[in-house]
N, C-alpha and C positions, 0 to 999 in steps of 0.2 A: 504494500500500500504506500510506504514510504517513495521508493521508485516512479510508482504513478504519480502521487500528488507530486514529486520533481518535474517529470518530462509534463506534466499538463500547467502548473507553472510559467516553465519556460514555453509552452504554447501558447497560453493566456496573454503572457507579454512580450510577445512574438517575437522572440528571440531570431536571429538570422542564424542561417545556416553553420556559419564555422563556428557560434557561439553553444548551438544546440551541441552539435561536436562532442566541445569540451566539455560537455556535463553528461554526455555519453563515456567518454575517456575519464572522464575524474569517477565516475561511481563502478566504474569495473575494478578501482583498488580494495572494495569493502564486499565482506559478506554479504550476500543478503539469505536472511534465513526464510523458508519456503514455511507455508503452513502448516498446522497440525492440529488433532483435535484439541491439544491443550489449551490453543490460543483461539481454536472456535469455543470451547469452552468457559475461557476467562471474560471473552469478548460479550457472551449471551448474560455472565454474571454481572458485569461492570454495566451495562444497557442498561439491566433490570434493574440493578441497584440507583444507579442515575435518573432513573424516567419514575421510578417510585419517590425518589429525594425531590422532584418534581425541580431537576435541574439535570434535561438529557444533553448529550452531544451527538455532535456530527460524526455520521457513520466511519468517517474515515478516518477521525481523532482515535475515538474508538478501538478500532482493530489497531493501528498503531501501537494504542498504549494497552490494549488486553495484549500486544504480540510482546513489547516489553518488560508487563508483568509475566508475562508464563513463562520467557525465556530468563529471567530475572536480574534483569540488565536494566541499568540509565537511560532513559530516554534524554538525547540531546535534542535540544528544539530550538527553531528563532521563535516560536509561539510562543510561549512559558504559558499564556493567558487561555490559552485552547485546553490545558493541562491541569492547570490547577484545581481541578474539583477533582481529579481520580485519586481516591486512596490508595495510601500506600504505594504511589510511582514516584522514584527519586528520576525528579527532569535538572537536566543539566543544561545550561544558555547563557550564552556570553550577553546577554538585554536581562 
Protein backbone atom coordinates (compact mmCIF):
# COMPACT_ATOMS: atom_id res chain seq x y z
CA UNK A 1 0.00 0.00 0.00
CA UNK A 2 2.84 2.12 0.97
CA UNK A 3 4.40 1.62 -2.84
CA UNK A 4 0.91 2.62 -4.24
CA UNK A 5 0.12 5.62 -2.34
CA UNK A 6 4.13 6.68 -3.69
CA UNK A 7 3.73 6.10 -7.41
CA UNK A 8 -0.10 7.80 -7.28
CA UNK A 9 1.59 10.75 -5.42
CA UNK A 10 3.93 11.28 -8.00
CA UNK A 11 0.93 10.97 -10.53
CA UNK A 12 -1.36 13.28 -8.65
CA UNK A 13 1.42 15.81 -9.03
CA UNK A 14 2.42 14.95 -12.31
CA UNK A 15 5.65 14.30 -11.81
CA UNK A 16 7.62 14.06 -15.51
CA UNK A 17 9.03 11.35 -16.76
CA UNK A 18 12.91 11.16 -15.52
CA UNK A 19 11.60 12.33 -12.02
CA UNK A 20 8.85 9.24 -11.92
CA UNK A 21 12.22 7.20 -12.75
CA UNK A 22 13.85 8.15 -9.69
CA UNK A 23 11.22 7.16 -7.30
CA UNK A 24 11.12 3.84 -9.24
CA UNK A 25 15.13 3.48 -8.62
CA UNK A 26 15.01 4.86 -5.16
CA UNK A 27 12.23 2.28 -3.69
CA UNK A 28 13.99 -1.00 -5.34
CA UNK A 29 16.60 -0.27 -2.40
CA UNK A 30 13.94 -1.36 0.42
CA UNK A 31 11.88 -4.23 1.30
CA UNK A 32 8.64 -4.40 0.66
CA UNK A 33 6.86 -6.85 2.74
CA UNK A 34 3.96 -8.79 0.76
CA UNK A 35 0.68 -9.49 2.68
CA UNK A 36 -0.45 -11.95 5.09
CA UNK A 37 -3.28 -12.90 7.17
CA UNK A 38 -1.77 -11.23 10.11
CA UNK A 39 -1.80 -7.93 8.69
CA UNK A 40 -5.58 -8.65 7.15
CA UNK A 41 -6.19 -9.55 10.42
CA UNK A 42 -4.62 -6.46 12.43
CA UNK A 43 -6.16 -4.23 9.79
CA UNK A 44 -10.04 -5.62 10.27
CA UNK A 45 -9.11 -5.15 14.40
CA UNK A 46 -7.70 -1.55 14.01
CA UNK A 47 -11.08 -0.44 11.47
CA UNK A 48 -13.30 -1.84 14.15
CA UNK A 49 -11.62 -0.55 16.80
CA UNK A 50 -11.41 3.11 15.19
CA UNK A 51 -15.01 3.24 13.55
CA UNK A 52 -16.41 2.09 17.03
CA UNK A 53 -14.16 5.00 18.81
CA UNK A 54 -16.21 7.00 16.31
CA UNK A 55 -12.81 8.22 14.81
CA UNK A 56 -12.32 5.97 11.44
CA UNK A 57 -9.46 6.32 8.91
CA UNK A 58 -8.76 6.20 5.59
CA UNK A 59 -8.42 2.60 4.10
CA UNK A 60 -5.00 3.05 3.05
CA UNK A 61 -3.66 4.67 6.49
CA UNK A 62 -5.16 1.63 7.79
CA UNK A 63 -3.43 -1.26 6.02
CA UNK A 64 -0.29 0.61 6.34
CA UNK A 65 -0.38 0.93 9.97
CA UNK A 66 -2.27 -2.72 10.71
CA UNK A 67 0.96 -3.97 8.07
CA UNK A 68 3.28 -2.12 10.65
CA UNK A 69 1.60 -3.25 13.75
CA UNK A 70 1.78 -7.01 12.65
CA UNK A 71 5.04 -6.95 11.34
CA UNK A 72 6.14 -4.84 14.49
CA UNK A 73 8.18 -2.27 13.17
CA UNK A 74 8.09 1.87 13.12
CA UNK A 75 6.01 3.36 10.86
CA UNK A 76 8.09 6.32 9.22
CA UNK A 77 5.66 8.95 7.83
CA UNK A 78 5.68 12.79 6.46
CA UNK A 79 1.89 12.38 7.92
CA UNK A 80 2.41 11.89 11.61
CA UNK A 81 -1.22 13.41 11.65
CA UNK A 82 -2.87 10.43 9.57
CA UNK A 83 -1.29 8.26 12.44
CA UNK A 84 -1.94 9.56 15.57
CA UNK A 85 -5.00 7.95 16.64
CA UNK A 86 -3.67 4.15 16.16
CA UNK A 87 -2.77 2.53 19.23
CA UNK A 88 0.16 1.33 20.11
CA UNK A 89 2.11 2.24 16.49
CA UNK A 90 5.57 3.88 17.30
CA UNK A 91 5.51 6.41 13.92
CA UNK A 92 8.61 7.91 13.36
CA UNK A 93 8.93 11.72 11.14
CA UNK A 94 11.29 14.17 10.69
CA UNK A 95 7.67 17.08 10.91
Amino acid sequence: MTVAELHRGALKREWGERRYQELRTHLRQFAVAPYNEEICIAYAHLVNRLERAGRPIAVADAWIAASALSLGIPLMTHNRRHFSRVPDLHVLSAQ
